[in-house]
N, C-alpha and C positions, 0 to 999 in steps of 0.2 A: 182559306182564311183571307181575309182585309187585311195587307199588310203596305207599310208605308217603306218605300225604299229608299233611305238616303246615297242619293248619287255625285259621287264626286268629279265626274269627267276624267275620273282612272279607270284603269283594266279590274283591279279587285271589284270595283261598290256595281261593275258595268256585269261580270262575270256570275256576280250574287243577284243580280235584277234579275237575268236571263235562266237562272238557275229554277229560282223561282217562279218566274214565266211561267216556263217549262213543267215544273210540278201541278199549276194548271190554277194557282191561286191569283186574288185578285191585284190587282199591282199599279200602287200611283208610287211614280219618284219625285223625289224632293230636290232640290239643290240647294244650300243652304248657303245665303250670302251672307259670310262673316269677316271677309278680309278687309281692311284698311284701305286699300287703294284707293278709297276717295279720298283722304285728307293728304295725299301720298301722288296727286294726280301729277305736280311736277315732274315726278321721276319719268314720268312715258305713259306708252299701254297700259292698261292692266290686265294682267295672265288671266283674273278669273273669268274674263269674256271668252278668252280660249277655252278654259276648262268646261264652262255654259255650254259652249257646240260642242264640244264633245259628247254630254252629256245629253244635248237635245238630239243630235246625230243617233246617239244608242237607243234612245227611245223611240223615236220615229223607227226604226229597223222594228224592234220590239214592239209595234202600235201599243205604247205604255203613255197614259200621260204624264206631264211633268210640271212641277209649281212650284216655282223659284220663293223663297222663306226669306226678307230680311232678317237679320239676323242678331247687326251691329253693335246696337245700343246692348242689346242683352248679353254680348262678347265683350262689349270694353265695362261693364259694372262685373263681369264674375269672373273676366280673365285676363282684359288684358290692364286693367289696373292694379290686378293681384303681382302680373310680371313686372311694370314699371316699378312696385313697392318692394319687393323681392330681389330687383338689379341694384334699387337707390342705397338698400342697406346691404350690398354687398353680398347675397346669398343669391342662389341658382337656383332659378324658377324650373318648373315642369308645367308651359301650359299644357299642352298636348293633352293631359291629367283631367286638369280640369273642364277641359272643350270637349272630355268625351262625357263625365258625370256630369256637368252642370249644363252646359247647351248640346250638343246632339244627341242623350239620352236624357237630358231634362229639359229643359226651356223647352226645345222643340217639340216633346213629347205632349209637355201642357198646352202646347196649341192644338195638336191634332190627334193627340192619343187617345179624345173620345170615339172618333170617326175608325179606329183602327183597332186590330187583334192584335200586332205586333209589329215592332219595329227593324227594319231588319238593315246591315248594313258590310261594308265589305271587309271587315277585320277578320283576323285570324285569331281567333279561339272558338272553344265549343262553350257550350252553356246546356249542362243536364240536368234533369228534375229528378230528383229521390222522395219520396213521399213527401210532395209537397214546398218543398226546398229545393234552391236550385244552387247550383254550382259552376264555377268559370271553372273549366279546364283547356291544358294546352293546347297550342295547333301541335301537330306531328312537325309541323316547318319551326327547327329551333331558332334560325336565323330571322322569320320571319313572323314568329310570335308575338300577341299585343297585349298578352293578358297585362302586362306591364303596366301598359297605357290604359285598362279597363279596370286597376285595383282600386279603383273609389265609387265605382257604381254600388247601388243599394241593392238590399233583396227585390223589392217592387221591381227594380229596373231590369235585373236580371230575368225575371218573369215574363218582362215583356220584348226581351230582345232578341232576333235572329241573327245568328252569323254563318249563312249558308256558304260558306266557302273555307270555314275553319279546320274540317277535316283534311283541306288539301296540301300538298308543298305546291308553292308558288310555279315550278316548273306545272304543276300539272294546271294551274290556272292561266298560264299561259296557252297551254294546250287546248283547253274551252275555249279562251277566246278566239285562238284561229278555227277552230269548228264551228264556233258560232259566227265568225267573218265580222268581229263587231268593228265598227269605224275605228276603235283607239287600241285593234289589238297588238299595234310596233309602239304604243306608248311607251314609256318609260317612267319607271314610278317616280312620284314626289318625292321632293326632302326638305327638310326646313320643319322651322315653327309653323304650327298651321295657319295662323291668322296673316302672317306676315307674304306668303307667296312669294315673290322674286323681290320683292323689298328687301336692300341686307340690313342685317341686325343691326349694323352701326348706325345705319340711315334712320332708322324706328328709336335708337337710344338717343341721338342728340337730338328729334324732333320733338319730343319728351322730357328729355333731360337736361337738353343743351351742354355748354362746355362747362368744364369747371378744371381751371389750370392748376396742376400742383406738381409734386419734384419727382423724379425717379431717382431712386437713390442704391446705388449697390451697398448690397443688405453686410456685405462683411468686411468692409471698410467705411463706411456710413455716408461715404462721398456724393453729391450730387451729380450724377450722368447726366443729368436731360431733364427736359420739363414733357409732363403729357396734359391733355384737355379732358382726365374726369378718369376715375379711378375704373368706373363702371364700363368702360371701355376694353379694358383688360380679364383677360380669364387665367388662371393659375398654370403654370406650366407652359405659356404661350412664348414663340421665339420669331415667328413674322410680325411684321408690323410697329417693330418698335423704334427702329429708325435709329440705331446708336451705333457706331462704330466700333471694333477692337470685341468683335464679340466670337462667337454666339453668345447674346445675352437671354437668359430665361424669368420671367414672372414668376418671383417662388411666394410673395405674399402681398397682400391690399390691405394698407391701412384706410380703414373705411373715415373714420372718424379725423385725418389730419389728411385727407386726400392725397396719401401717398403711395407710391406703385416701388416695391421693393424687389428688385433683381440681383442674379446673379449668374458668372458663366459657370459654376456647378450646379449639373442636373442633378446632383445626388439630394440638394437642397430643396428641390423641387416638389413639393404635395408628395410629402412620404407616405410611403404603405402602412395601411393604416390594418389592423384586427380588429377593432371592436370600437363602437360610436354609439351617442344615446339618440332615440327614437321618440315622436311624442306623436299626439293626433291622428290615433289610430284606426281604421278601418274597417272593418269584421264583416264580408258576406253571410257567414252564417255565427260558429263561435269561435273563440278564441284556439290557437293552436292546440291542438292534444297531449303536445309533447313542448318540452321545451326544444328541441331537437327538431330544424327547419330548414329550408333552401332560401337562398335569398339571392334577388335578384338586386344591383344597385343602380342600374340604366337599361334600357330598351338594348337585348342583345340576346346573342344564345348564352354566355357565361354565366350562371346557376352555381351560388358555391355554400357550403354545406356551414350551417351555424347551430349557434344557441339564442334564442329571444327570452332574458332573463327579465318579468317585470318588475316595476319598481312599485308601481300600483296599476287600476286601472287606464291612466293617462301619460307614462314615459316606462321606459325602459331600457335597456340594453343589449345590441347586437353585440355579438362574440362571432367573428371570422374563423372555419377552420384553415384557412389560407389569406395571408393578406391581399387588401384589392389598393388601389392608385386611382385617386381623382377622388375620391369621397369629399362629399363638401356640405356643407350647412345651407339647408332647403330642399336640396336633391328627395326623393324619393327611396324608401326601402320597400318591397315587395316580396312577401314571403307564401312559401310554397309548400307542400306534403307532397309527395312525389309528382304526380302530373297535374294537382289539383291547386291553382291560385286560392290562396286563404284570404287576400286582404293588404294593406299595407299602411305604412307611417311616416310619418314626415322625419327628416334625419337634421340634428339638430348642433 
């Protein structure tokens, strides 16, 4: 096959080019320039030039060619305005979500997916066809599974995507790439939001945001602690960074609407465990669950914990936890599952 490789200057998208190679198919990589670093030039270097040799390094070994994709303008209309409007009103973006359904299996796809059989790229999951219909299933790697980050791709998309490295645990892709000798095989994986790269999140929120000063207030005496510069700076449950004496002080709530950041020194106060929350904007690879009776994933992790998705109609509904979870929050993502097979997912509300 004509297959296009999105290559990231990691060990995964490097290990799935080579893989491929190998199987004897035809093979151009991609790099895909989405990050920010240009409005961001202040801060220093930018990592993605690192990441680019990387990337041109694996290819040159591989004589693969390689064609760098701007990217930007199509990243900040589908994603990264969707996150600044998502932190403004106080709820918890997932771009990750959307950078893989909307630009690296779509945008990018509508550029070059006439030229090509399929899209292939370094994630861990599989993707199988059953008469015609296809399906996301697990990697075997519980820790290192993405179907998470893959619950909003479409049927179409699944059709046309490769994930040659989804049957492995990471240990054994590690192992390729010292057999294959590839230039980034002591790399070390990425972490972070993808667009942002070594930029920190606070740095991307006030260049956006800016400051906006208002009270900290301990939440059970109503007393004024401290002043902070914008609500949106703080995440729930958080105890660095807050700069207050006579603590440990914790984030237990955001008032969005009088920009106030509400603490206190009991964690018990803190984002209680939660059983059951409603869902809306929902997702469907193929149909709706079979059962009311589901696995649900609420972040990128191995933890899978067994529920109920009871609908209200076709567009909200309700999770039921058989064990409560900690940190659930409004915008986050739900991800539901039938045993190893990703079903789809819903915005949590």
């Amino acid at each position: 096959m004509k297959i296009a490789v999105l290559l990231s200057g990691g060990v995964d998208s490097s290990v799935a080019l080579r893989l491929l190679k190998e199987e004897g198919h035809d093979i151009t990589a991609f790099y895909l320039k989405i990050w920010l670093q240009d409005e961001f030039s202040y801060l220093g270097d930018c990592p993605w030039e690192e990441d680019l040799n990387f990337a041109r390094a694996v290819c040159e070994q591989a004589d693969v060619p390689l064609e760098v994709i701007p990217l930007q303008n199509e990243y900040w209309d589908y994603v990264v305005s969707y996150t600044i409007s998502e932190i403004s009103e106080g709820r918890t973006p997932n771009p990750d979500i959307f950078c893989n359904s909307l630009i690296k299996f779509g945008q990018f796809f509508n550029k070059v997916g006439d030229s090509f059989d399929k899209v292939a790229s370094g994630h861990y999951a599989i993707v199988e066809n059953r008469d015609d219909k296809y399906f996301l299933r697990r990697s075997p790697d519980p820790i290192k599974d993405q179907t998470y980050f893959l619950a909003y791709l479409k049927q179409l998309q699944l059709s046309n995507v490769l994930f040659p490295i989804g049957k492995y645990n990471k240990s054994e892709i590690r192992s390729i790439a010292q057999k294959f000798d590839l230039p980034n095989k002591d790399r070390k994986d990425s972490q972070g939001i993808c667009f942002l790269g070594k930029i920190k999140f606070s740095d991307f929120i006030k260049h956006h945001l800016g400051d906006k000063p208002g009270e900290i207030i301990d939440i059970e005496t109503g007393k004024v602690i401290g002043m902070h510069n914008g609500y949106y700076y703080y995440t729930i449950g958080q105890r660095s960074g807050l700069k207050l004496g006579g603590g440990p002080w914790f984030v237990v709530e955001k008032d969005v609407t009088n920009n106030k950041v509400l603490i206190s020194k009991n964690y018990e106060l803190v984002d209680k465990d939660k059983d059951h929350f409603k869902v809306t904007k929902f997702n469907w690879f193929n149909n709706k669950p079979s059962s009311e009776n589901v696995l649900v994933k609420i972040r990128h992790g191995e933890r899978i914990i067994k529920g109920k998705l009871l609908f209200e109609d076709d567009n909200f509904g309700t999770v039921y936890l058989e064990s409560a979870d900690r940190g659930i929050a409004p915008g986050q993502f739900a991800v539901f599952y039938e045993e190893d097979y990703c079903l789809g997912g819903a915005v949590i509300l």
